[in-house]
VEXFISE-614434 format. One record per residue (C-alpha): x, y, z; residue in three letters. Coordinates in steps of 0.1 Angstrom, whole numbers, m for minus. Layout:
N
      X      Y      Z   aa
      X      Y      Z  ALA
...
***
This chain:
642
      X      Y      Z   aa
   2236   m428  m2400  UNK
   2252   m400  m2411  UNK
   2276   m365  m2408  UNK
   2282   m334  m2425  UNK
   2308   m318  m2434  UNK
   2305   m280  m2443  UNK
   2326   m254  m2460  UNK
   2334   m223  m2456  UNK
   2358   m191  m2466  UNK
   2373   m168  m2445  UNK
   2344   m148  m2445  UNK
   2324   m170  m2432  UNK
   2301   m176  m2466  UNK
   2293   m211  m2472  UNK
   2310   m231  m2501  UNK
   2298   m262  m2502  UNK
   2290   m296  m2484  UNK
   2318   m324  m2487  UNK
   2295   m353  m2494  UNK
   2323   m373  m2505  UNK
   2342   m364  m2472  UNK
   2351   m400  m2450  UNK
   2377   m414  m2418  UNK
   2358   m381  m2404  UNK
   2373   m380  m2367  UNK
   2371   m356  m2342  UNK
   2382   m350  m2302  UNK
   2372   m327  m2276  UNK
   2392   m322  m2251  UNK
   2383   m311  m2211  UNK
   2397   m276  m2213  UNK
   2416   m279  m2247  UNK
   2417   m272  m2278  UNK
   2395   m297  m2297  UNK
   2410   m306  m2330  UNK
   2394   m330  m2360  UNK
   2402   m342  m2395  UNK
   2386   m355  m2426  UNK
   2400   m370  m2464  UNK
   2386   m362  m2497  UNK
   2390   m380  m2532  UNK
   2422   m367  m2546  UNK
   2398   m358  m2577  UNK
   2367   m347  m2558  UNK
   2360   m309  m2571  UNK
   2350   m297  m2535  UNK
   2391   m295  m2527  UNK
   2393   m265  m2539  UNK
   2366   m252  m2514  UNK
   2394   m267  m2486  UNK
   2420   m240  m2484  UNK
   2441   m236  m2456  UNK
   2428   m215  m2428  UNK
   2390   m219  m2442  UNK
   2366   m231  m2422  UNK
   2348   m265  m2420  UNK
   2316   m274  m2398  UNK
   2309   m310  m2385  UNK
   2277   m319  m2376  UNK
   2271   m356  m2364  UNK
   2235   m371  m2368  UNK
   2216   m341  m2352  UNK
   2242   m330  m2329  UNK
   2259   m298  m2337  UNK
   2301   m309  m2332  UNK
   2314   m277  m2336  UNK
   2335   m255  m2363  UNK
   2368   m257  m2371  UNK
   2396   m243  m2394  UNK
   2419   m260  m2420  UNK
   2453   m261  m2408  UNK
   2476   m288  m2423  UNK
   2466   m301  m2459  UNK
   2478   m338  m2471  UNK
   2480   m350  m2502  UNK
   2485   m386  m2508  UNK
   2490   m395  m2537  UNK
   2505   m438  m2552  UNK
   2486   m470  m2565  UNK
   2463   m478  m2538  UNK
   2456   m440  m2524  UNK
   2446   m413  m2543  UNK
   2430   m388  m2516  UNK
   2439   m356  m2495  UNK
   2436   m357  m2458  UNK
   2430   m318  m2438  UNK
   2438   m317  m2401  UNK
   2415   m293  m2386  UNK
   2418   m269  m2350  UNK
   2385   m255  m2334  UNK
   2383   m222  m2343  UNK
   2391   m214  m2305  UNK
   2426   m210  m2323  UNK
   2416   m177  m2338  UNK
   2428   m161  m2305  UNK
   2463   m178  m2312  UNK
   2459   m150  m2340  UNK
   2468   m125  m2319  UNK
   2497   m116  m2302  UNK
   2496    m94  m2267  UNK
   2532    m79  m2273  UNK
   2552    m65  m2244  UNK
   2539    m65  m2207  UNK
   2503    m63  m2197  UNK
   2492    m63  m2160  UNK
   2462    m61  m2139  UNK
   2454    m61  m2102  UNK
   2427    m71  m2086  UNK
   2399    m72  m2113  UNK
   2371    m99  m2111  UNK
   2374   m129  m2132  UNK
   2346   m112  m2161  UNK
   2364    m79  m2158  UNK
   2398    m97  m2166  UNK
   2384   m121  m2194  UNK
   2366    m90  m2212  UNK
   2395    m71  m2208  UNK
   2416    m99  m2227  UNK
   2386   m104  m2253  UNK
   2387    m66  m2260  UNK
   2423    m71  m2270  UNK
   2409    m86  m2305  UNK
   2423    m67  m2339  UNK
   2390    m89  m2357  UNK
   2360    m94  m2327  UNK
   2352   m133  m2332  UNK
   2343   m139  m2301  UNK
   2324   m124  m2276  UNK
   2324   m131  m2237  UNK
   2291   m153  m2225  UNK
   2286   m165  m2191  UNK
   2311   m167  m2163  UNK
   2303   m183  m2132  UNK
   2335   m174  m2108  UNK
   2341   m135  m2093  UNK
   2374   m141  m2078  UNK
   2401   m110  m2073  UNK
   2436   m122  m2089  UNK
   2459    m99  m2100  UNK
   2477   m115  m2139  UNK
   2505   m101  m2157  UNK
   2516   m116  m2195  UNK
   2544   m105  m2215  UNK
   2547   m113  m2251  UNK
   2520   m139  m2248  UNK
   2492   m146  m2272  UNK
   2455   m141  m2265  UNK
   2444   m176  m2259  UNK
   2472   m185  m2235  UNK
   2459   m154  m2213  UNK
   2430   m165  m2218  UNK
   2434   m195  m2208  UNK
   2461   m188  m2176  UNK
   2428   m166  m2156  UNK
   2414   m197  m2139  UNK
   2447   m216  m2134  UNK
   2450   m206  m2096  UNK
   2413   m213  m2089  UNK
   2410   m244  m2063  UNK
   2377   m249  m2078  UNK
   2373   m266  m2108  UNK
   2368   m248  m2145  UNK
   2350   m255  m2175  UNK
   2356   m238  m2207  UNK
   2328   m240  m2233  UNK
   2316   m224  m2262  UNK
   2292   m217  m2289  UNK
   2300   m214  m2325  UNK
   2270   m217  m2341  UNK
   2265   m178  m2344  UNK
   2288   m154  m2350  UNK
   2305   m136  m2328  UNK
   2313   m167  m2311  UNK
   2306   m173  m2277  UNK
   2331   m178  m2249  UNK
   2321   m189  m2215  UNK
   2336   m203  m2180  UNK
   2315   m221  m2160  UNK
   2313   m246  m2131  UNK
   2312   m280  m2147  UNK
   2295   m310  m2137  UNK
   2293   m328  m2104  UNK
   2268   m356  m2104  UNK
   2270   m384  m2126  UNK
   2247   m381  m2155  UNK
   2259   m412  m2178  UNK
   2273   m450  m2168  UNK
   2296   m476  m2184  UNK
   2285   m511  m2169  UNK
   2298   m543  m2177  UNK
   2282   m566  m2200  UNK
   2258   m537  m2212  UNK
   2279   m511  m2235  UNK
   2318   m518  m2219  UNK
   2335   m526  m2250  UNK
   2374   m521  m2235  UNK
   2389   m508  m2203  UNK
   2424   m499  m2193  UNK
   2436   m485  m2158  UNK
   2469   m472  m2153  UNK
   2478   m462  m2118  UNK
   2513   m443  m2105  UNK
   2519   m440  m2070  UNK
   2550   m420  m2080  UNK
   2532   m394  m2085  UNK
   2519   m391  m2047  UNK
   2532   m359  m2029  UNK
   2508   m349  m1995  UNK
   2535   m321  m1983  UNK
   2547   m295  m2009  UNK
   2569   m265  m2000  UNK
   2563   m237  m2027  UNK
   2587   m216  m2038  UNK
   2587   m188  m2063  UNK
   2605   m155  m2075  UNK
   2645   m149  m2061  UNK
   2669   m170  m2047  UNK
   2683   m181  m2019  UNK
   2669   m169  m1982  UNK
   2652   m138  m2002  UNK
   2631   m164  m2024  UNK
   2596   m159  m2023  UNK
   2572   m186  m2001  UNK
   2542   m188  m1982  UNK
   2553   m183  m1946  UNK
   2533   m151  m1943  UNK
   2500   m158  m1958  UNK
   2494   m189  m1943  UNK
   2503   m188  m1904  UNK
   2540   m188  m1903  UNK
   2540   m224  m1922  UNK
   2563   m230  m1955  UNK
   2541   m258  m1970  UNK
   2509   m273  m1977  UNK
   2499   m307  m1969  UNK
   2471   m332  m1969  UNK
   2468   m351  m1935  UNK
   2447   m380  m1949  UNK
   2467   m390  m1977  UNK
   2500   m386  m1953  UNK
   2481   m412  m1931  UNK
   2471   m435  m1960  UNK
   2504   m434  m1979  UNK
   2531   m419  m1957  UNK
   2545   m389  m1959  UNK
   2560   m380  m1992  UNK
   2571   m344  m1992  UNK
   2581   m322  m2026  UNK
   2599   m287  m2030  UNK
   2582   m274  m2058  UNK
   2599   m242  m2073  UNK
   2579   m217  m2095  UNK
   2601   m183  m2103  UNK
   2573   m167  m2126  UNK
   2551   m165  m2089  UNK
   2562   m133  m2074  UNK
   2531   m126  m2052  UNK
   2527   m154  m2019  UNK
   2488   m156  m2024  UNK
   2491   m169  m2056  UNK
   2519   m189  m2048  UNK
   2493   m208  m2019  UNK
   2467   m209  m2042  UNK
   2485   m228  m2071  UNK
   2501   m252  m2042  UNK
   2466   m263  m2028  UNK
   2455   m269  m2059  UNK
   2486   m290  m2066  UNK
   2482   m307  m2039  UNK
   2447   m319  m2045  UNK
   2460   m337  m2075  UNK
   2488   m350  m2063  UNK
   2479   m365  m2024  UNK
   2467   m398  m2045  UNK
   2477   m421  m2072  UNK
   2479   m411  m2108  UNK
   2450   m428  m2119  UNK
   2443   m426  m2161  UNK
   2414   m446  m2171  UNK
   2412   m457  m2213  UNK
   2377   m468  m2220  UNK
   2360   m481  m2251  UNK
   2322   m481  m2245  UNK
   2295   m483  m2271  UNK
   2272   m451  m2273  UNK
   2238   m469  m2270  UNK
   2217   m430  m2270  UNK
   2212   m441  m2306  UNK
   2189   m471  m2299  UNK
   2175   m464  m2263  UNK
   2171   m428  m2262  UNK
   2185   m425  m2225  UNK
   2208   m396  m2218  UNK
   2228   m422  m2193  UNK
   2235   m439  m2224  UNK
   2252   m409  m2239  UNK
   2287   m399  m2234  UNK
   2302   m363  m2235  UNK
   2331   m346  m2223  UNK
   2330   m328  m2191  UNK
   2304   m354  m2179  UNK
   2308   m372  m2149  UNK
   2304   m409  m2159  UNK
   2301   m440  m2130  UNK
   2319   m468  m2138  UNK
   2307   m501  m2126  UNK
   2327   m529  m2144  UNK
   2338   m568  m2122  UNK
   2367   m561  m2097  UNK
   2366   m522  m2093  UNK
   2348   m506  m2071  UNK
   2321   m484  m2083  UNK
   2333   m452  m2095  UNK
   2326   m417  m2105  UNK
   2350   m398  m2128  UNK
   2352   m372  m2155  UNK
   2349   m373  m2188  UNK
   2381   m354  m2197  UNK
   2382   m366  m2235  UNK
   2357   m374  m2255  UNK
   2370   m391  m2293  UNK
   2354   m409  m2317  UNK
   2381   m422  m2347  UNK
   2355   m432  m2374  UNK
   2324   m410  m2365  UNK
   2309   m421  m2398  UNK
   2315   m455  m2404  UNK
   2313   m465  m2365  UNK
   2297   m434  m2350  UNK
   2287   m455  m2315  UNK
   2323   m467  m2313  UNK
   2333   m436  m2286  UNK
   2366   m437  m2270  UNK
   2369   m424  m2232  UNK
   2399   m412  m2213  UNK
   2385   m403  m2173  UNK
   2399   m390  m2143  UNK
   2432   m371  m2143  UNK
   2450   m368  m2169  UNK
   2488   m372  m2171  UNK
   2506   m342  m2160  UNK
   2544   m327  m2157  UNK
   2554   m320  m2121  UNK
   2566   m289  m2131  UNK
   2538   m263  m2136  UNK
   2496   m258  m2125  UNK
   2491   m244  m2163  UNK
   2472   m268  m2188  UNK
   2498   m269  m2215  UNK
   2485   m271  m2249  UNK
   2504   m298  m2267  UNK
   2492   m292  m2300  UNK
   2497   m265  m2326  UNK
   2482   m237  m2302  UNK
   2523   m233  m2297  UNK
   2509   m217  m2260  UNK
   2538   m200  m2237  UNK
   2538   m210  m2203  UNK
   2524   m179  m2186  UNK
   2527   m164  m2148  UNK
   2490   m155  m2135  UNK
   2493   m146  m2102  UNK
   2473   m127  m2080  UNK
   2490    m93  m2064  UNK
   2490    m65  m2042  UNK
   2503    m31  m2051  UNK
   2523    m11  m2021  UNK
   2534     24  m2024  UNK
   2555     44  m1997  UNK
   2558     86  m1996  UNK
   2581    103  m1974  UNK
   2580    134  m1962  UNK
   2608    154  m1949  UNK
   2604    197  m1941  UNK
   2607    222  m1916  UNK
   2573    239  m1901  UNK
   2558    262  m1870  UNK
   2524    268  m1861  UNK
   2515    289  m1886  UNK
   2530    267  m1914  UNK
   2520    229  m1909  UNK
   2545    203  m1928  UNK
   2511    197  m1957  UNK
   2512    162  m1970  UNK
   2500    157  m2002  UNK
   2486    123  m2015  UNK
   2472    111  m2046  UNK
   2446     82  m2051  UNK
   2442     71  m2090  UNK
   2406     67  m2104  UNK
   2418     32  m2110  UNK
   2424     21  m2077  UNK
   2394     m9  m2068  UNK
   2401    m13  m2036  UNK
   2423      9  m2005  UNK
   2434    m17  m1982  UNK
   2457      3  m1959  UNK
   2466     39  m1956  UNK
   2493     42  m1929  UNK
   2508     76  m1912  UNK
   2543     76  m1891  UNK
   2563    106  m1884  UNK
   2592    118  m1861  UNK
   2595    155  m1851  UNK
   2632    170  m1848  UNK
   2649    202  m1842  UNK
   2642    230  m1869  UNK
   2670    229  m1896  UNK
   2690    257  m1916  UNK
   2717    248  m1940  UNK
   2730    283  m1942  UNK
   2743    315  m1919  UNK
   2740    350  m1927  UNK
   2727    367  m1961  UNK
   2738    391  m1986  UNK
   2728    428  m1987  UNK
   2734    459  m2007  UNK
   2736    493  m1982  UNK
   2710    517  m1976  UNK
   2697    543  m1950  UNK
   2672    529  m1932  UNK
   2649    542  m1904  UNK
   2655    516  m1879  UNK
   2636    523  m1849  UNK
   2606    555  m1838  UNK
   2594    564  m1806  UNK
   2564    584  m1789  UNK
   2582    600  m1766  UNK
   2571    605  m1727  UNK
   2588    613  m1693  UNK
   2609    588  m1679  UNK
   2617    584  m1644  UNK
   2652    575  m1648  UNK
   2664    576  m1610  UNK
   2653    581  m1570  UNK
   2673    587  m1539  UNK
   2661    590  m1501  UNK
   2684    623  m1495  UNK
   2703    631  m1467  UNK
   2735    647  m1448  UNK
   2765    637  m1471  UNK
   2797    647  m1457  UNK
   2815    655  m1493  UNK
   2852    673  m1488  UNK
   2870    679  m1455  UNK
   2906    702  m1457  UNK
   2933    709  m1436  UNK
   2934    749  m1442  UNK
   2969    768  m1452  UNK
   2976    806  m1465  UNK
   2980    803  m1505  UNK
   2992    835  m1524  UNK
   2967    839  m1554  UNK
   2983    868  m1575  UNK
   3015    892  m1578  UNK
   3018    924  m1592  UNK
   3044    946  m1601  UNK
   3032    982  m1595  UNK
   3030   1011  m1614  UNK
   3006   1042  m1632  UNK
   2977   1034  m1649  UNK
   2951   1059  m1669  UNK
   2922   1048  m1658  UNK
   2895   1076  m1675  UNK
   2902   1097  m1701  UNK
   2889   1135  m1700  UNK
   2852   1145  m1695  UNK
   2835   1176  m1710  UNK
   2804   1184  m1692  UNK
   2788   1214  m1706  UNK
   2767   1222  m1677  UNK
   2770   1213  m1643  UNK
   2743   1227  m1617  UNK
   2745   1218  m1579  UNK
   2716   1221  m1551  UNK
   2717   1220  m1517  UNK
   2692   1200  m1498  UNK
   2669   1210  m1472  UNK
   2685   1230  m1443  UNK
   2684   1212  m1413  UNK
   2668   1229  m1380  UNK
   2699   1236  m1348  UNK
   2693   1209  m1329  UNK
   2702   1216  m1294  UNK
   2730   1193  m1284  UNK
   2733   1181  m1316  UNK
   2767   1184  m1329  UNK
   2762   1185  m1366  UNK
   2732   1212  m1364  UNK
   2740   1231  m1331  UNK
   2745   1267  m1336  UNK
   2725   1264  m1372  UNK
   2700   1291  m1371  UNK
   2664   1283  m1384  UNK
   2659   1300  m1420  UNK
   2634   1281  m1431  UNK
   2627   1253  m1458  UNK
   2649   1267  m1490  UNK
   2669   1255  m1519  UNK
   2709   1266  m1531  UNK
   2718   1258  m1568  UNK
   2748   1269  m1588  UNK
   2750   1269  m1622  UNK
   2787   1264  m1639  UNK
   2785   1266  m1679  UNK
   2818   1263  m1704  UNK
   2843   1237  m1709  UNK
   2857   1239  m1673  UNK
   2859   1200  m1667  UNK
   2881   1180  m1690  UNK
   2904   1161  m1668  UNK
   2919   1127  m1660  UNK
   2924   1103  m1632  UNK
   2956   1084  m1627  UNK
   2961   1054  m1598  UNK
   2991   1043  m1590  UNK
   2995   1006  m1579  UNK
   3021    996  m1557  UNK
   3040    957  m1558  UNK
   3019    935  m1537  UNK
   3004    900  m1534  UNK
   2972    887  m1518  UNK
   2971    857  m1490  UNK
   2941    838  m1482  UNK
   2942    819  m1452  UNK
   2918    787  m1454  UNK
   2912    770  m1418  UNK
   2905    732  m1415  UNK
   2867    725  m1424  UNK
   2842    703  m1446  UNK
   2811    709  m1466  UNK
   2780    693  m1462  UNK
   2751    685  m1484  UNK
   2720    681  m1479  UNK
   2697    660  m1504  UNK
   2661    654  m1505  UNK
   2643    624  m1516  UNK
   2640    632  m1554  UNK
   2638    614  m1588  UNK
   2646    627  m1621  UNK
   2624    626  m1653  UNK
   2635    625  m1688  UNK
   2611    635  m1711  UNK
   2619    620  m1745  UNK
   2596    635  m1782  UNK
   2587    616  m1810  UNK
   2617    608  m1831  UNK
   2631    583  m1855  UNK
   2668    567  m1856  UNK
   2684    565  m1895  UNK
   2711    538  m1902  UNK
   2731    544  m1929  UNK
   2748    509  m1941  UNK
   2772    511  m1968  UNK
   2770    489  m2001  UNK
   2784    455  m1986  UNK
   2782    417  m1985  UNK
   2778    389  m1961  UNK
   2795    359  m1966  UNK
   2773    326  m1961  UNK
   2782    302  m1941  UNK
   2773    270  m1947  UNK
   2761    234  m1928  UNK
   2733    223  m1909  UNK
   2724    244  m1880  UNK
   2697    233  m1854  UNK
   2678    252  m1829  UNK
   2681    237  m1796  UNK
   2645    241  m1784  UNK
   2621    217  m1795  UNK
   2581    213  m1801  UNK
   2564    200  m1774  UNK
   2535    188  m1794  UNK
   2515    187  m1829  UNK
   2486    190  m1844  UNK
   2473    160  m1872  UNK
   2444    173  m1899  UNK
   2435    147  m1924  UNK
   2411    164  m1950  UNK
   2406    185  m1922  UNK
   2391    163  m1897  UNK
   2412    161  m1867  UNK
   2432    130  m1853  UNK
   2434    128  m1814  UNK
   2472    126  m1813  UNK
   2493    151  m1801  UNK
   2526    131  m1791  UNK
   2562    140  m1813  UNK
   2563    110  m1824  UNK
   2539     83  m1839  UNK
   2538     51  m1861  UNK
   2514     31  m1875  UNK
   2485     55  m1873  UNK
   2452     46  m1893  UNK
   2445     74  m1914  UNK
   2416     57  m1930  UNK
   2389     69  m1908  UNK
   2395    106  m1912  UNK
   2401    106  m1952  UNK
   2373    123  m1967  UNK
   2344    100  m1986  UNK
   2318     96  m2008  UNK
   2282     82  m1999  UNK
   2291     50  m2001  UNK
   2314     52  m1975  UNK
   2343     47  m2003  UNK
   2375     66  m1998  UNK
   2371     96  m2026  UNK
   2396     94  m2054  UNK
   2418    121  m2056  UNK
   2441    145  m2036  UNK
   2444    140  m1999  UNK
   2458    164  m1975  UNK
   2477    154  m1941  UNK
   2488    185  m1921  UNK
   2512    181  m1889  UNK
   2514    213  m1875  UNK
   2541    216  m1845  UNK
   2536    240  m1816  UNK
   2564    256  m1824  UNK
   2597    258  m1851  UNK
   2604    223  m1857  UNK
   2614    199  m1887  UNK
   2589    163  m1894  UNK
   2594    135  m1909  UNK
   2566    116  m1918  UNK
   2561     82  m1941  UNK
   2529     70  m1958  UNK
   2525     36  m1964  UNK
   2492     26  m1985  UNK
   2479    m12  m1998  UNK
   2460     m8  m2028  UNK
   2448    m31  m2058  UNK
   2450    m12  m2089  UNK
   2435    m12  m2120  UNK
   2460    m15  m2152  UNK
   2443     m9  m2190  UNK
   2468     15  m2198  UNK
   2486      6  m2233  UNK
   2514     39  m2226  UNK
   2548     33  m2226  UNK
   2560     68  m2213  UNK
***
């Protein structure tokens, strides 16, 4: 029989095999960080090959162990010991290497999205991510953590059980999670490879009703009421009935999200409902001399026990040690079932060097409200815009309620300047302005009197001044005919028709005319009458031309006034346009409308990432308030700190 040890430096580059190497031990560990150790001859020239954080492979018979790192380095040194002992860590460690300073979020990734996300974080790329065999949607957030505790905190709120392995034999090293084993594939049987067996049981440990708790205090602390039917706790109705009830308040402040919080309580409670059960085994590896797998024993297995006064039994293989794997290498040591736990936390805390922080991983939802506030008419909608990141996986909810109100001012009146200003034109036309039926109108009556209108005192007044004609001639007319018994031509005789003239020439006519006008006065005497009129039907017509009014205003100022001023009339209705597409509600008010439907998308039916635009238009001036609620899980890569 035989193992070998392997050197090598940091760059990987074998040194050496340490043939002298002995008390060669190793121990894996279900989920853990496996760890080893080895001694050398004080004087064996290979030590020098065995610095500390170099790397040592362990290979036992033909079966690859795995490759670890130097991390502590002993040297012994008196009469009867002369040698140097080196503790060694897997090289799993190298992600302890790395430190994931500040905070680091993500929301609803899958489990291989998350765990590459982590490996990327590497400064030197040793490993590499393999297979994963879980897709669940948790959302994790670390803050100054390292890169194996994250690592290590994804599947800590699974209620499924979690292996870790890995392959180191080529580089980059592998990393994988898978589902481990759930049929037993090896046995321990009495009187056939049994070598020791101790069963330690704690029924202390039993709690079948657990109330979660997790971030705040007091009535605001967060539980699991609403994701899980209105019911503060988690129980198991079998073990209640078995064992009684045995309740536990179990307070976690790093949880802050209550789906995470559920998860990590069922999956408490499946370990707890029972006994704390540790089984210590001793069993000789017998693979070596029959060649059956059954009589192999590896961690993770499940093993069935079948030993005098137990019932038959199937456990797990949680660690897997062997303390002299050269001078007894089928001498295995066995711890199965649970392993011993603090009540206090779901994480699996690394008790050795690893130095791993106890982290929060918790699965979340991200919620973002908008609110809208502005006034608008029908010709200008209240336009709602709203922005969806590229890095948002999944849109839960998009929610739309509003309120309409009176339109609102916050100020009276303006300033202005002066100016003339044509304020109004016209076209002009013919007006009927008024129209009347006529009629007899009796308009004055009067009672009569005599009224003296004028006096006058008398006197001679020039009225002409003298004439000079300077030829005057006279005619006669016709003669008349005597007329018998006519008076004024009786007696004439008849001379026929004929003309007289006389001819006066010289200045024999300059003269002047003078009237004398006594004192007097004038009476009227007015009897008692009336007038009456007589009117028509009629109308009257303006006829007004084309013109223009100018207003001229004086350089001047208007003090504002200010407050909030409403109009007292209201909208009677509204109009809703998501990306256009109209939504069949017209009422002034509305809450928890589903915009969803009416959001534009791409082939796939997906909501398109981008802007989004919501338009309330109101039939007439009014003022909305609206409020957009939307559920969304979020990507977070983004190393910015602005």
């Amino acid at each position: 029989m035989f193992i070998i040890v392997k050197s090598y430096d940091q760059n990987l580059v074998a040194t050496g095999i340490l043939e002298n190497a002995y008390d060669i031990s190793y121990e894996k560990t279900f989920n853990e960080l496996w760890g080893a150790s080895f001694s050398l001859p004080l004087n064996d020239p290979k030590n020098k090959y065995c610095n500390p954080l170099h790397y040592i492979e362990i290979v036992d018979e033909d079966e690859y162990i795995g490759l670890f790192r130097i991390v502590p380095k002993s040297t012994v040194k008196n009469e009867s010991t002369k040698a140097v002992s080196y503790t060694l860590e897997h090289v799993l460690a190298t992600l302890l290497d790395k430190s994931m300073f500040g905070y680091k979020q993500t929301t609803n990734l899958s489990t291989r999205e998350n765990l590459q996300m982590l490996i990327n974080q590497q400064e030197v790329k040793h490993w590499k991510l393999g297979q994963v065999n879980f897709t669940r949607y948790f959302s994790y957030k670390w803050e100054n953590s390292n890169l194996l505790s994250a690592i290590f905190s994804i599947p800590n709120v699974f209620d499924d059980e979690y292996q870790w392995t890995w392959d180191t034999t080529s580089y980059p090293w592998i990393l994988n999670l898978v589902a481990p084993e759930t049929e037993p594939t090896c046995e321990i049987k009495e009187r056939y490879n049994l070598i020791d067996l101790q069963v330690e049981e704690n029924p202390m440990g039993i709690y079948n009703r657990i109330y979660p708790l997790g971030y705040g205090e007091g009535d605001n602390q967060l539980n699991i009421k609403k994701v899980n039917n209105g019911i503060p706790y988690v129980e198991d109705v079998e073990s209640i009935a078995e064992h009684g009830l045995r309740e536990y308040i179990w307070a976690d402040t790093r949880f802050e999200d209550s789906n995470s919080l559920l998860a990590s309580a069922k999956a408490l409670l499946k370990e707890w409902k029972r006994p704390k059960v540790s089984w210590q085994i001793t069993a000789a590896e017998l693979s070596r001399k029959t060649g059956l797998s059954k009589d192999k024993f590896r961690m993770g297995k499940i093993v069935r026990i079948d030993v005098d006064d137990f019932p038959v039994t199937d456990l797990r293989i949680k660690k897997e040690s062997k303390s002299d794997a050269q001078g007894q290498p089928w001498n295995v040591s066995l711890e199965l079932g649970d392993l011993k736990e603090d009540l206090g936390t779901t994480e699996t805390d690394l008790e050795r060097r690893q130095q791993i922080n106890e982290l929060y991983a918790q699965g979340a939802t991200n919620i973002s409200n908008y609110s809208y506030n502005d006034n608008a008419d029908d010709e200008n909608p209240a336009e709602i815009l709203v922005y969806f990141p590229d890095e948002i996986v999944r849109l839960n909810k998009a929610i739309l309620s509003y309120k309409t109100d009176k339109f609102r001012a916050y100020e009276r009146a303006i300033e202005g300047g002066g100016a003339v200003v044509d304020s109004t034109s016209s076209g002009g036309g013919t007006t009927a302005t008024s129209s009347s039926g006529g009629g007899v109108s009796k308009s004055t009556e009067s009672g009569g009197s005599t009224t003296q209108t004028s006096t006058s005192g008398g006197g001679s007044v020039q009225s002409t001044t003298t004439k000079t004609f300077t030829q005057l001639n006279l005619q006669t007319g016709v003669p008349t005919n005597s007329v018998p018994g006519d008076e004024e031509t009786e007696g004439y005789p008849n001379y026929g028709y004929h003309l007289h003239e006389v001819q006066i020439l010289g200045d024999h006519f300059d003269h002047s005319h003078e009237v004398t006008v006594p004192n007097h006065i004038h009476a009227v005497s007015i009897p008692a009458h009336s007038h009456e009129f007589n009117t028509p039907n009629h109308s009257h017509n303006v006829t007004v031309p084309n013109h223009t009014h100018e207003i001229t205003l004086p350089d001047h100022t208007h003090a504002i006034e200010f407050g909030i001023f409403k109009l007292e009339k209201m909208p009677s209705k509204v109009v809703i346009k998501i990306d256009g597409n109209t939504v069949p509600v017209t009422a002034l008010n509305g809450d928890n409308i589903d915009i969803i439907p009416y959001l534009t998308k791409d082939n796939s039916g997906k909501v398109n990432r981008g802007w989004h635009s919501i338009q309330v238009t109101p039939d007439v001036l009014g003022r909305i308030n609206a409020q957009i609620y939307t559920q969304f899980f979020i990507q977070s890569r983004g190393e910015g700190e602005y």
